[in-house]
C-alpha positions in Angstrom: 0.0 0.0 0.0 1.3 3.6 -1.2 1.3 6.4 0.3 -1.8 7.8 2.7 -5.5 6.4 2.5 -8.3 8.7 4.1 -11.7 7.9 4.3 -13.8 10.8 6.0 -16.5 9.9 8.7 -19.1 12.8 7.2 -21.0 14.3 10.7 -19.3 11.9 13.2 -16.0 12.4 15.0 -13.5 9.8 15.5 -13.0 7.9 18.8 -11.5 4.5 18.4 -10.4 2.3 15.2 -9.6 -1.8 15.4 -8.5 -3.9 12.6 -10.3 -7.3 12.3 -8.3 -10.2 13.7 -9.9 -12.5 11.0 -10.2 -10.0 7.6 -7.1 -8.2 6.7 -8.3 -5.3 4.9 -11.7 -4.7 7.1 -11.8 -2.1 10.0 -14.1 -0.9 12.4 -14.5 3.0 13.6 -16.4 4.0 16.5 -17.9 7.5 16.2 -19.8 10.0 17.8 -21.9 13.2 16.4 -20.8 16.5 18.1 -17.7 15.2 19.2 -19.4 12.8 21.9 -20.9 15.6 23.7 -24.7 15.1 22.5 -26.2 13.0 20.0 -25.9 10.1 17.9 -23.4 7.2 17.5 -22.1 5.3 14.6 -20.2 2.1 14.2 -18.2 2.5 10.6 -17.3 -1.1 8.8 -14.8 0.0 6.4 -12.9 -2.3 3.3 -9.4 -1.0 2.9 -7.9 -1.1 -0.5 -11.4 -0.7 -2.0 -13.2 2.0 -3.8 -11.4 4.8 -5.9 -9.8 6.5 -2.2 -9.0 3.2 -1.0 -11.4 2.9 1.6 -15.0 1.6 1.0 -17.9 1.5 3.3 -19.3 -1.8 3.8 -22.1 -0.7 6.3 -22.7 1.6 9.1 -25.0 1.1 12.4 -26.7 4.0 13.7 -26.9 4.6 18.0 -28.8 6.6 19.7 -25.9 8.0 21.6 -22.3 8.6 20.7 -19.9 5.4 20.4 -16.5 5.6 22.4 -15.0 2.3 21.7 -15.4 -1.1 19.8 -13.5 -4.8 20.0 -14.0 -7.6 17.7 -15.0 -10.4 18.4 -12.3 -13.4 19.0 -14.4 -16.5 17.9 -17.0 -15.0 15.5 -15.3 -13.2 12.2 -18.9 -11.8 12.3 -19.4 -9.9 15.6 -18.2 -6.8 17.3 -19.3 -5.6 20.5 -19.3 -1.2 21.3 -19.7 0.8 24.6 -21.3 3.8 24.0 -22.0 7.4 26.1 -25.6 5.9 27.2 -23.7 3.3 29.7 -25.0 0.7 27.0 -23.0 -1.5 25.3 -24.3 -3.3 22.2 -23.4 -6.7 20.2 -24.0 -6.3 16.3 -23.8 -9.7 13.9 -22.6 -7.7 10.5 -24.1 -10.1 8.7 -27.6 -9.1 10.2 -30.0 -6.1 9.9 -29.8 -2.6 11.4 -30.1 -3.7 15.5 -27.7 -5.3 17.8 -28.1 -8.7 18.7 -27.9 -8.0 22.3 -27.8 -4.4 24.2 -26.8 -4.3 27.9 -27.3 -1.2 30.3 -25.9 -1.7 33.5 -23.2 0.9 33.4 -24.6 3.7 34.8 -22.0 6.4 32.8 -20.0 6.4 30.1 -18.4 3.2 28.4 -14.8 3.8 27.7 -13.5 1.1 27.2 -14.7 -2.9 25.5 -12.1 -5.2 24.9 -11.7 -9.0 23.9 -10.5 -11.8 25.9 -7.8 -12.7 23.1 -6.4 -16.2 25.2 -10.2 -18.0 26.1 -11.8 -15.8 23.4 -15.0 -16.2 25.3 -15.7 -13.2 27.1 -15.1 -9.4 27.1 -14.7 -6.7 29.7 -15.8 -3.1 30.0 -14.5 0.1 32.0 -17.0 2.8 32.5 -17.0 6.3 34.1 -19.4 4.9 36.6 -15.3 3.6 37.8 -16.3 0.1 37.5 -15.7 -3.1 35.7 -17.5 -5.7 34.2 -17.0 -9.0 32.7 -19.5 -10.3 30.1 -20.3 -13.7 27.6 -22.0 -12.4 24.6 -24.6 -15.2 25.1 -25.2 -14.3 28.8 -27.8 -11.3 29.5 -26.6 -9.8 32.3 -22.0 -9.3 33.6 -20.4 -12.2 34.9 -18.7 -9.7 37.7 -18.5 -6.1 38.8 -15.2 -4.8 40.1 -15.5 -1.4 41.6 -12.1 -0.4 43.1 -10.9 2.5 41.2 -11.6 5.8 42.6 -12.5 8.1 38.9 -13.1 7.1 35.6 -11.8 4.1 33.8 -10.4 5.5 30.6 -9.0 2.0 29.2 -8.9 -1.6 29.8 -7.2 -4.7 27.9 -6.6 -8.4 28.2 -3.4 -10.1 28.7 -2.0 -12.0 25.7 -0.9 -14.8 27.3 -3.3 -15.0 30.2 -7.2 -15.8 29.9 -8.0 -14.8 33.2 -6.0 -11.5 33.4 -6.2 -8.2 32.5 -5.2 -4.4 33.2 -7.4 -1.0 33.6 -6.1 2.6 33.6 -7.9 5.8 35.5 -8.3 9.2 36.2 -7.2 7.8 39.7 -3.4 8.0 38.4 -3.2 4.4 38.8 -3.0 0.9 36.3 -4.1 -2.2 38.2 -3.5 -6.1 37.2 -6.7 -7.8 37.9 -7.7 -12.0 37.6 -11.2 -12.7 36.5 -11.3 -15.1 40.0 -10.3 -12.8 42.0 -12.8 -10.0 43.8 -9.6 -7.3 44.2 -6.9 -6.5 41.9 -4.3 -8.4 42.1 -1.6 -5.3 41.8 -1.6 -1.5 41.6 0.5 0.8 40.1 0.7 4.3 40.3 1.5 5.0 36.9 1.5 9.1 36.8 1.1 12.0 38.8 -2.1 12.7 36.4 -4.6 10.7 34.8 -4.1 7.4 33.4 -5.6 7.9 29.3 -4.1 4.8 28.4 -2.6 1.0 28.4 -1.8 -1.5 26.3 -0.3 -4.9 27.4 2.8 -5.9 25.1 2.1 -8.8 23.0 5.3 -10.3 23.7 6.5 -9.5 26.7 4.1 -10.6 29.2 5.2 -8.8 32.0 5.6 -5.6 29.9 2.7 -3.3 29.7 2.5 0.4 28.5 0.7 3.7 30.0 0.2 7.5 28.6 -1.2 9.9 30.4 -2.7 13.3 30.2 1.5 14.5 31.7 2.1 13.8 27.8 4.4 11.2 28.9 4.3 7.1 27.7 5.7 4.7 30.1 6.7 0.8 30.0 6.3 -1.1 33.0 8.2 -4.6 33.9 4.8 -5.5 36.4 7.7 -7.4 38.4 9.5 -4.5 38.9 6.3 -1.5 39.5 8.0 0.8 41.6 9.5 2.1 38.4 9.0 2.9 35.0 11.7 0.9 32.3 11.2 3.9 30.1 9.7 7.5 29.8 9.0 8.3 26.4 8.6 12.1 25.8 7.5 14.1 22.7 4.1 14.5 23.0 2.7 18.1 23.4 -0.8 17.5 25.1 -2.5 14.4 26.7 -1.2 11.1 25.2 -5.1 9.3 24.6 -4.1 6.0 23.7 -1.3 3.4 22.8 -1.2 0.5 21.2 1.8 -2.3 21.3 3.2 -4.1 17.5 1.7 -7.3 16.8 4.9 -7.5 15.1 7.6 -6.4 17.9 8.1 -6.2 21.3 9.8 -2.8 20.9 7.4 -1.1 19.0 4.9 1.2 20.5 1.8 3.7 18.8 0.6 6.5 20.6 -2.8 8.8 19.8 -2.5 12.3 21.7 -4.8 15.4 22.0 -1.7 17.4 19.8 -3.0 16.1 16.9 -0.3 13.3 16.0 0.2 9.7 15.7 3.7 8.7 17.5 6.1 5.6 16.9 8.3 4.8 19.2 11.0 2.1 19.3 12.0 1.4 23.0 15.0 -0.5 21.9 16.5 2.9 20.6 18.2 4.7 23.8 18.5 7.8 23.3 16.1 9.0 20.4 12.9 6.3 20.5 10.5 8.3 18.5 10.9 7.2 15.1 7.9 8.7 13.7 5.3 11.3 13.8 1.9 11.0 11.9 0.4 14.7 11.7 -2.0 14.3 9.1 -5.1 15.4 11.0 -6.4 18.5 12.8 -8.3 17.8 15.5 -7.6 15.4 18.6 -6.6 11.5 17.4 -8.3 9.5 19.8 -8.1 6.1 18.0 -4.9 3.6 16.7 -5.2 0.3 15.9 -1.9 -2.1 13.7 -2.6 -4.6 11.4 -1.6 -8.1 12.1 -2.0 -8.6 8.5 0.5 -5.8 7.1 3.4 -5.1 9.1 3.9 -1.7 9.9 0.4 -0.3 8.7 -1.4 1.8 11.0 -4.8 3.4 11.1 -6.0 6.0 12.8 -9.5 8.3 13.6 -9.8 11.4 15.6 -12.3 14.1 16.0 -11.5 16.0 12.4 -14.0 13.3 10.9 -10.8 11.3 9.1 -9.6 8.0 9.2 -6.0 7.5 7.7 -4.3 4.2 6.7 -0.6 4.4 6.6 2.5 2.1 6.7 5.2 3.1 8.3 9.0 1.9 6.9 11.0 2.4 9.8 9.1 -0.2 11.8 9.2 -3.3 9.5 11.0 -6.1 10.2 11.4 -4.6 13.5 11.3 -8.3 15.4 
């Protein structure tokens, strides 16, 4: 793929992007009208490589209210689940009509954060700003558990990749905990910044290794056997860092959305000057990142100017 695809999300602002784990050119974007404030929602199914831009909509679901996050399934090429500003958070078959196959509202505030078990494949957990968490089964109508430890919003959570009973949260508390699925407390706590904690990502081949950014514009990797200190401090970011995401394709390699408008790489291996690239592309806040698994070193993003960009990056391939 050459150069930089962009496919513009007409009325709906940016808020988080994931590439399929079973198609390699289909992506989902989770929007919101009005930048999330008020309004509507809308779940983008995107083919990349198609159409004259080299993007093509496949189909769109309409929400009631604004969409902050999507996961794809891990056992059905077919199914994605979304959280959304209402507290809801819906299960669409793509294959089906307009409505979600299932809709649960227990959150009581806005859904952050839905991510995939990726070991059992069988469940998915939430993070709301009602500061707690829930485990669900898509085929089961109400959460498995309710974790409610944090003390502010839960901006982020994600699964292990080696573990199918653990996984990690990030809040407005300044802390990251470790949590088990058996377990009624977290199993470890880490306070991550001196501000809040945006984002988190759990390195997919490390398994001790995961990553935090923070609204102190800094990204930092933490060894969770070592948590009274960060292994690095990566700084460049101008304004909150909103999310990061770690290479399917390298333990070093790191992607970071921020509020200053850019798209970061970062290779941790590099002492002295990690960042290795900056995306600035869009004008408004990027919120979402997501790497293929298919393409090595392609990268898409969404943000709140209404565009979604598709770019590989050179200086991360064959990065391993």
């Amino acid at each position: 793929m050459a150069g930089v695809l962009r496919f513009r999300t007409a009325g709906y602002n940016g808020y988080a992007i994931e590439y399929s784990p079973f198609f390699e050119n289909r992506i989902a974007c989770a929007t919101a009208a009005n930048f999330g404030i008020v309004g509507n929602g809308r779940l983008w199914l995107l083919g990349v490589g198609a159409g004259p831009d080299g993007m093509s909509v496949d189909r769109v679901y309409d929400t009631q209210d604004g969409l902050y996050d999507c996961a794809w399934s891990e056992a059905h090429e077919n199914q994605i689940v979304t959280s959304s500003g209402d507290g809801s958070i819906k299960l669409w078959d793509v294959t089906l009509s307009d409505f979600p196959v299932r809709n649960w509202s227990e959150h009581s505030r806005e859904v952050f954060s839905v991510k995939w078990n990726l070991v059992n494949k069988d469940t998915f957990v939430s993070g709301s700003w009602d500061q707690t968490i829930k485990l669900w089964k898509p085929e089961a109508p109400q959460s498995l558990m309710t974790w409610h430890e944090h003390t502010h919003c839960i901006y982020q959570t994600v699964w292990s990749p080696t573990s199918g009973e653990t996984f990690a949260s990030a809040s407005g508390d300044h802390t990251a905990k470790i949590w088990d699925v058996r377990q009624p407390r977290s199993a470890q706590t880490i306070r991550a910044h001196n501000a809040e904690v945006l984002a988190l990502d759990w390195n997919k081949y490390h398994p001790n290794m995961i990553v935090t950014g923070s609204v102190d514009h800094c990204i930092k990797t933490w060894d969770l056997r070592f948590p009274d200190r960060e292994v690095r401090l990566l700084q460049g970011h101008e304004y909150a860092v909103r999310r990061v995401k770690c290479s399917p394709h390298s333990g070093d390699i790191v992607v970071s959305a921020s509020y200053d408008m850019t798209m970061r790489v970062w290779d941790t291996a590099v002492p002295n000057r990690p960042m290795v690239h900056v995306h600035d592309l869009h004008t408004e806040f990027v919120l979402g990142i997501d790497m293929s698994m298919f393409f090595e070193g392609q990268i898409a993003t969404c943000a709140w100017d209404e565009q979604i960009t598709v770019t590989t990056v050179p200086a991360i391939i064959g990065k391993h």
